[in-house]
C-alpha positions, 0 to 999 in steps of 0.5 A: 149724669150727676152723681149720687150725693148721699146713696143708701147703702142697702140698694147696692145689691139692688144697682150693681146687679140691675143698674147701667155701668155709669149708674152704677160707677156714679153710685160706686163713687157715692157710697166710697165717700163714707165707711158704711158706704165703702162697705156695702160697696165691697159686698156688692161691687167687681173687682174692677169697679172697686178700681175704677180711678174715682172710685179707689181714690175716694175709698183711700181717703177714707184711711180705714185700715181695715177696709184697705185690707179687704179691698187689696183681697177682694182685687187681687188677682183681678184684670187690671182695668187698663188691660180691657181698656186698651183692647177697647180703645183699639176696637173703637178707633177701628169702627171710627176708621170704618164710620162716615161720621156727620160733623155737623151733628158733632158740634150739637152733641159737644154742645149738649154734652161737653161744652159744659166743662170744656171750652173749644173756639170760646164756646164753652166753660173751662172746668177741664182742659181747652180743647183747641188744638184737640184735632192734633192728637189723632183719633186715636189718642182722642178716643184713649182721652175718652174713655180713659180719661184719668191717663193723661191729666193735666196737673192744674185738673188733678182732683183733689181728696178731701177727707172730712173730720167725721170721716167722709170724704169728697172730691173735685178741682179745687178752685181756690179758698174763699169765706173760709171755705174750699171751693170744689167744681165736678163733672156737672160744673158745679160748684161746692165749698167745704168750710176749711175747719171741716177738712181734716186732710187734703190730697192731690189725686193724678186722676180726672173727674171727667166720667169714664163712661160718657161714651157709654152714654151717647149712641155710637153714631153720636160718638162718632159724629163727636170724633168727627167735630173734633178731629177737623177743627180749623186752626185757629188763623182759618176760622 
């Protein structure tokens, strides 16, 4: 899903109280990229939405005192995403145990859904990780990778912050300098650059910019049949 470039605050209530968890997690991470936005994101959003990974490190880059202090009242105390996540990555690998997944079918829904920021077997593109070798990890890490995707990220894939001179903040993989400019790559592969005298800081955050939610996005069948594509891949000497 692509994220909301330029949300309008005042429909926060409106999508935090109607709207999908990917919508509203795409929209969250709109809104924490400017001050106005990261307010009616506090007024509108859970706890654990304000600390979703993407969500909090956009809203650090903002460095608005103020608006720290509110976040760090309206948090404290709540779950800590990672306690729900765990429990979650238990029950689906227990219902992948329990699955006859159609391999086959996988491989179409990496194709559709993944192949455009990761690379198996040469097919794909390399914004994140190559997946060769992925079959070692065993269903459950695989699963944790899925759904908790900022846990264990490569350094070369840590998405940059970049808070802008008028406050805004953006984010992505930094790609490298040219023209004068930042070139930035996000979840949907595609490419921006931040001229360089607009960036007034610059952070490496040890998060990924893969969606939290894309096994939300699938059915579960599609997600298992995906695990199954994955987990049986050939060596690279038996393809």
């Amino acid at each position: 899903m692509a994220a909301f470039a330029d949300p309008d605050p005042g429909l926060a209530p409106a999508v935090f109280a109607e709207a999908a968890p990917e919508t509203r997690r795409t929209f969250a991470e709109g809104l924490a990229s400017t001050v106005d936005g990261a307010r009616a994101l506090l007024d509108a959003a859970s706890p654990s939405e304000l600390l979703t990974p993407s969500v909090k490190a956009k809203l650090e880059g903002l460095k608005h005192a103020e608006l720290q202090r509110a976040i760090a009242a309206a948090t404290a105390g709540a779950t800590p995403p990672d306690a729900a996540l765990d429990e979650r990555i238990a029950a689906a690998a227990a219902d992948y145990a329990k699955s006859s997944p159609d391999r086959a079918w996988g491989g179409r829904v990496f194709a559709r859904h993944c192949a455009l920021c990761h690379q198996l077997a040469g097919e794909g593109k390399v914004v994140g990780p190559q997946l060769d070798g992925v079959h070692t990890r065993g269903a459950t890490r695989l699963i944790e990778d899925i759904l908790a995707p900022s846990r264990h990220v490569d350094p070369n894939f840590h998405v940059a912050v970049i808070t802008r001179q008028d406050g805004s903040v953006v984010t992505g993989i930094a790609r490298g300098e040219s023209g004068g400019a930042l070139q930035l790559v996000d979840a949907t592969g595609a490419l921006s650059a931040v001229p360089l005298g607009q960036i007034a800081s610059r952070q490496s955050a040890p998060i990924s910019i893969m969606p939290p939610g894309f096994a939300d996005s699938i059915s579960p069948e599609d997600f298992h049949a995906l695990l199954g594509f994955l987990l049986h891949q050939p060596e690279p000497g038996e393809r």
